[in-house]
N, C-alpha and C positions, 0 to 999 in steps of 0.2 A: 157136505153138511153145513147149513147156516147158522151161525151163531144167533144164541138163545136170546141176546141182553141189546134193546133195543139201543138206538141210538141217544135217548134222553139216561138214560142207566148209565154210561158211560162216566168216569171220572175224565175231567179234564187235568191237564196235567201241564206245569210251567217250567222250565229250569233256571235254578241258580245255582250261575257255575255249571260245575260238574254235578250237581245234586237236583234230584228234580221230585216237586211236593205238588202236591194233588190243591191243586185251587179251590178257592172255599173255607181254607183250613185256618185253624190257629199260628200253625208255622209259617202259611202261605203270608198273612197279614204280619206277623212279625216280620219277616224276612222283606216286604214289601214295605213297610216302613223305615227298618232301618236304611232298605235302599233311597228310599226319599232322604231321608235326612243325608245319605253320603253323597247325593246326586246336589242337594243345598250346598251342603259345605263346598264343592268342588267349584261350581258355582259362583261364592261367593270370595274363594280363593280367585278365581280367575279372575273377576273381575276386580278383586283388590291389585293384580299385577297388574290387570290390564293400565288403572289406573295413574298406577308409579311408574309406567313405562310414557303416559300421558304425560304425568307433572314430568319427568328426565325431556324429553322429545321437546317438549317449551322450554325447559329452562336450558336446552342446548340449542333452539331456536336464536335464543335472546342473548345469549352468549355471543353466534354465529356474527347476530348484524351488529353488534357492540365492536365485534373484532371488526369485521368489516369498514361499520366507519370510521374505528381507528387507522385501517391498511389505507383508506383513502384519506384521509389528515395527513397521513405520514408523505404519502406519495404525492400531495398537494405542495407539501412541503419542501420535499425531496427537489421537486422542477424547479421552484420558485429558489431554492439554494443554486442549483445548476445555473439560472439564469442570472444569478448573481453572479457567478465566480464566470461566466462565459465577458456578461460587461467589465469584470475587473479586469479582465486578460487585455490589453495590450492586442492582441489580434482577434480578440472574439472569438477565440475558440477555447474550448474545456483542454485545459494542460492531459498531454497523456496519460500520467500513473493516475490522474482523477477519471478519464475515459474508461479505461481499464476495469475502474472500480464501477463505474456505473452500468457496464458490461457484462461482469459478473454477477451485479443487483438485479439484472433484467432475466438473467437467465434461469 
C-alpha cells in the first residue's frame, strides 16, 4: 500500500540538538537565529584569542633577540677578558681554576 501524501506535502524537518522542528516555522527561525548569533560570539571570541596569542608570540619574539644580542655582548666580552688575562700570564696560558671556570661556562 503506497502512501497517500505526495512528496511536496511532506514536512521538512531539522534538528537542534536532540530536538528536531519542522522547517519553515516560527521556532525554526528563532532557534536559527539565536544559532547565528552564538556561531558570532564564538567567532569572535576566537578570534579575539587568536589575537592575544599574536601580540604574546611578538612580544616573546622581541624578547628572544634582545636576550640574544645580550648572550652575544656578553660572550664578545667574555673572550676579549680571556684574551686579556691569557697576555698577563707570564706563559700565555689561562691559569687553571680560571680554565676550570671557562669549562664549566661552556658546558
Amino acid at each position: 500500500m503506497k502512501s497517500m501524501v505526495s512528496r511536496d506535502q511532506k514536512k521538512k524537518v531539522v534538528c537542534f540538538g536532540n530536538k528536531a522542528v519542522e522547517k519553515d516555522t516560527r521556532e525554526y527561525f528563532i532557534r536559527r537565529e539565536n544559532n547565528n548569533i552564538a556561531v558570532k560570539k564564538c567567532r569572535k571570541k576566537l578570534e579575539k584569542l587568536q589575537k592575544i596569542r599574536e601580540e604574546r608570540m611578538n612580544r616573546l619574539m622581541n624578547e628572544n633577540h634582545q636576550l640574544t644580542t645580550i648572550v652575544d655582548a656578553l660572550s664578545k666580552e667574555l673572550n676579549v677578558l680571556k684574551e686579556v688575562i691569557i697576555d698577563m700570564n707570564p706563559n700565555h696560558e689561562l691559569p687553571e681554576d680560571i680554565s676550570k671556570l671557562f669549562a664549566q661556562l661552556e658546558k
